[in-house]
C-alpha positions as CSV (number, residue, x, y, z in Angstrom):
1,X,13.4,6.1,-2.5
2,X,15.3,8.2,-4.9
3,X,15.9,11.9,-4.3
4,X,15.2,12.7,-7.6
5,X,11.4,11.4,-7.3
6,X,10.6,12.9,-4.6
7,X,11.9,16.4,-5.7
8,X,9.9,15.5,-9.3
9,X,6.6,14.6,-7.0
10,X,7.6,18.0,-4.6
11,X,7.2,20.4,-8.7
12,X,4.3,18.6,-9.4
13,X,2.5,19.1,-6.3
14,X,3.8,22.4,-5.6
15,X,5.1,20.8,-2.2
16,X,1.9,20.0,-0.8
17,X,-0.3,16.7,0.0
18,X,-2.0,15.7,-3.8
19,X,-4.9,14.3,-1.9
20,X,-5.1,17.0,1.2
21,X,-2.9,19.9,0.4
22,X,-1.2,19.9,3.3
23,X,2.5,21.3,3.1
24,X,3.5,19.8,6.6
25,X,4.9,16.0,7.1
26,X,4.7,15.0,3.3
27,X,6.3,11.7,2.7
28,X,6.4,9.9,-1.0
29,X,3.8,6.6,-1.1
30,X,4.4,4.5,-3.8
31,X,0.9,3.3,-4.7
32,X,0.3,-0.7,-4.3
33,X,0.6,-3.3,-6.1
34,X,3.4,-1.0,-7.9
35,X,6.7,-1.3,-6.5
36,X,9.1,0.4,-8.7
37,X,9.5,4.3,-6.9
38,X,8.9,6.2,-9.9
39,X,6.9,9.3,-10.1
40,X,4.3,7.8,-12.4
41,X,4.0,5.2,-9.5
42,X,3.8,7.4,-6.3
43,X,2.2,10.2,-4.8
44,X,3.5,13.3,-2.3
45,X,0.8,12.8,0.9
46,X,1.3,13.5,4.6
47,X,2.4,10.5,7.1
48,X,-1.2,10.7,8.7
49,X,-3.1,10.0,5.3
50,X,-0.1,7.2,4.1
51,X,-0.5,5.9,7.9
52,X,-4.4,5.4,7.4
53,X,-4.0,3.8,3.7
54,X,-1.8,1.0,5.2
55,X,-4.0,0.3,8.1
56,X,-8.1,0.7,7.0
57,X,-9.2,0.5,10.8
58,X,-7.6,4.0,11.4
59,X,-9.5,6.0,8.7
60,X,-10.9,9.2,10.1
61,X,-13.1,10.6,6.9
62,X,-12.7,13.9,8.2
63,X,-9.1,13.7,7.1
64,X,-10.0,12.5,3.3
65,X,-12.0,15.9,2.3
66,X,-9.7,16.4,-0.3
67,X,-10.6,13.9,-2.3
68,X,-13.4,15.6,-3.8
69,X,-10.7,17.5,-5.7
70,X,-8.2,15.0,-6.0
71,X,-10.2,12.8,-8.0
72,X,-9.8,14.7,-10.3
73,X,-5.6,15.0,-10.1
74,X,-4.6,14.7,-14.2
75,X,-2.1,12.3,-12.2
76,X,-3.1,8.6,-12.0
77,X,-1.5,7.6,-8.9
78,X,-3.8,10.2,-7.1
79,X,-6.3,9.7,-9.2
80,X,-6.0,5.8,-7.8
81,X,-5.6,6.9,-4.3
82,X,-8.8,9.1,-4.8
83,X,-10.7,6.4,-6.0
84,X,-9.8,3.7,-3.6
85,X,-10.7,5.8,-0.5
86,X,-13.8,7.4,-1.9
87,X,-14.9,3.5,-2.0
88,X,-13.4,2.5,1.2
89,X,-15.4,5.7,2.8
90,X,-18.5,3.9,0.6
91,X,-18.4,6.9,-1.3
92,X,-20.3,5.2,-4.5
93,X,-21.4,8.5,-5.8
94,X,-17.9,9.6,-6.2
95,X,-16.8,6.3,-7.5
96,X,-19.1,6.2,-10.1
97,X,-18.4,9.8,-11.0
98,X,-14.9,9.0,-12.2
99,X,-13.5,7.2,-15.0
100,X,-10.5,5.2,-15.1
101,X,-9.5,3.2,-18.6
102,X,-10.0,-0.7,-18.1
103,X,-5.6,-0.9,-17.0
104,X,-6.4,2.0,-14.2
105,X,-10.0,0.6,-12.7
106,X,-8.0,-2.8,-12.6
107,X,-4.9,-0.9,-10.4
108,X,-7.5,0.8,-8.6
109,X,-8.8,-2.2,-7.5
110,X,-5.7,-4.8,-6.8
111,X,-6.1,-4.0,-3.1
112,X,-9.7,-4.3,-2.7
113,X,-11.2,-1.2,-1.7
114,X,-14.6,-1.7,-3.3
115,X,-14.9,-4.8,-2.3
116,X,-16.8,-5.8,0.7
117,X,-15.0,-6.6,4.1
118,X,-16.2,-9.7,3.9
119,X,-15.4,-10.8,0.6
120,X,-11.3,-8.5,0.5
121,X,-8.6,-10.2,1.3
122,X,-6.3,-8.5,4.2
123,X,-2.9,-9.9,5.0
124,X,-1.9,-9.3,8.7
125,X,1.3,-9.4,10.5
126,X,1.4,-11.4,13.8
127,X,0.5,-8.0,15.5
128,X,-2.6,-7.4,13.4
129,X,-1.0,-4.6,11.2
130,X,-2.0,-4.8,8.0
131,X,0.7,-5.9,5.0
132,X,1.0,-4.2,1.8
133,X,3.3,-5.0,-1.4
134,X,6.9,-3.6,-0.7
135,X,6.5,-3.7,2.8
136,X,9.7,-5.2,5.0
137,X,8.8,-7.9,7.5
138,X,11.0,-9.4,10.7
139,X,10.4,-13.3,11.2
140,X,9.3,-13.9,14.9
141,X,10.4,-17.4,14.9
142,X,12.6,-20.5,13.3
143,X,10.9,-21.4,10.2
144,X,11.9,-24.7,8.5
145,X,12.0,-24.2,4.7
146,X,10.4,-27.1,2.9
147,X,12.6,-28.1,-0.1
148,X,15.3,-26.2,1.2
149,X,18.5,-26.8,3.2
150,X,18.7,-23.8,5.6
151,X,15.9,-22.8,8.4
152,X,14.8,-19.1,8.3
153,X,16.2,-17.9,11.4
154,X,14.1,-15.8,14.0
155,X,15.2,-12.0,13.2
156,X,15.3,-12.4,9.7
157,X,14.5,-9.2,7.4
158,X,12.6,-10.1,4.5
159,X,12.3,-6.8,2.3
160,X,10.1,-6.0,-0.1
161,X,7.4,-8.9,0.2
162,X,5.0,-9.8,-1.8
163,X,1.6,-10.7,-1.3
164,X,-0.4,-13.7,-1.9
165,X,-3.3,-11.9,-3.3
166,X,-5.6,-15.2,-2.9
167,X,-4.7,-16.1,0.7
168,X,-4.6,-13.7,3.5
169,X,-2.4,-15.8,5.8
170,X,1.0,-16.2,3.0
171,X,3.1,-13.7,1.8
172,X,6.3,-14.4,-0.6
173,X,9.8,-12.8,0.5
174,X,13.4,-13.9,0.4
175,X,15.3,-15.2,2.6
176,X,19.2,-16.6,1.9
177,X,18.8,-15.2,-1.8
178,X,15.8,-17.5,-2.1
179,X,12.2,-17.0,-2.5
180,X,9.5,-18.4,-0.3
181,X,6.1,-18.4,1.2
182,X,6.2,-17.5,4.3
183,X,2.7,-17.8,6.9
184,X,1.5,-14.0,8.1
185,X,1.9,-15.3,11.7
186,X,5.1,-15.8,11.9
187,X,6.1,-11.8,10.9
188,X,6.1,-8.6,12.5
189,X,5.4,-5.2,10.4
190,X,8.9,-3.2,10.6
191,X,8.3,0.5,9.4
């Protein structure tokens, strides 16, 4: 994470949470599927509210009464943020009030937010945390590499995955300087 974009995110937020307001714990959350850090990109929110994006069965909707005002954020990585947890928290109402062009509603929706739970894809580690774009994984065990020469050894970081946005159970990552799909239950979620 740069320094620069988090001091650019800290004068356009005024140091505090763009979804809660909050001035205490603030971290920088780069909003998914984006992975470049950039300002257009990320968002200044607290660890609790980042903590409860990257894993849905924590969500207290007490903590998300910002959003009201956030929505409407003339920034569109909080304007995305707002509008995936007003439709996580089945907020239709809210959903419907705001507009996002057709690139937006389509970032808005790459994680699956409105979707029903039956019908969203959710990649999970061999712990049952929940994966995201970007996120750095450990393999739990020796994988054999199919069309490769080298076995991915147990311990391995693989950085910056990548998800298979059709199947829950593969992710993409690289290992040895080479790129393969790798099965969710052979990873554990390093933070």
């Amino acid at each position: 994470m740069s320094v620069l974009t988090e001091k650019r995110l800290k004068d356009r937020s005024g140091s505090k949470c763009e979804i809660s307001g909050s001035e205490e714990n603030l971290v920088v959350y780069t909003v998914t599927p984006k992975t470049d850090p950039t300002p257009e990109n990320c968002i200044l929110i607290t660890q609790s509210l980042r903590d409860q994006i990257e894993n849905p069965e924590t969500t207290n909707p007490n903590d998300w009464r910002g959003l009201s005002d956030s929505m409407w954020n003339e920034n569109l990585p909080v304007q995305i943020v707002s509008w995936r947890m007003h439709a996580r928290l089945k907020n239709t109402d809210m959903v419907e009030m705001m507009y996002l062009d057709e690139d937006a509603l389509e970032w808005a929706k790459a994680t699956g937010e409105d979707e029903d739970d039956e019908g969203k894809i959710i990649h999970k580690d061999s712990n049952g945390n929940v994966l995201l774009d970007g996120d750095s994984v450990v393999l739990i065990k020796d994988l054999d590499v199919k069309g490769a020469t080298f076995t991915a050894k147990r311990g391995a970081a693989v950085h910056n995955i990548k998800l298979v946005w059709d199947d829950a159970n593969l992710i993409e990552g690289r290992v040895e300087n080479q790129n393969i799909y790798i099965l969710t239950q052979y990873v554990k979620k390093t933070k």
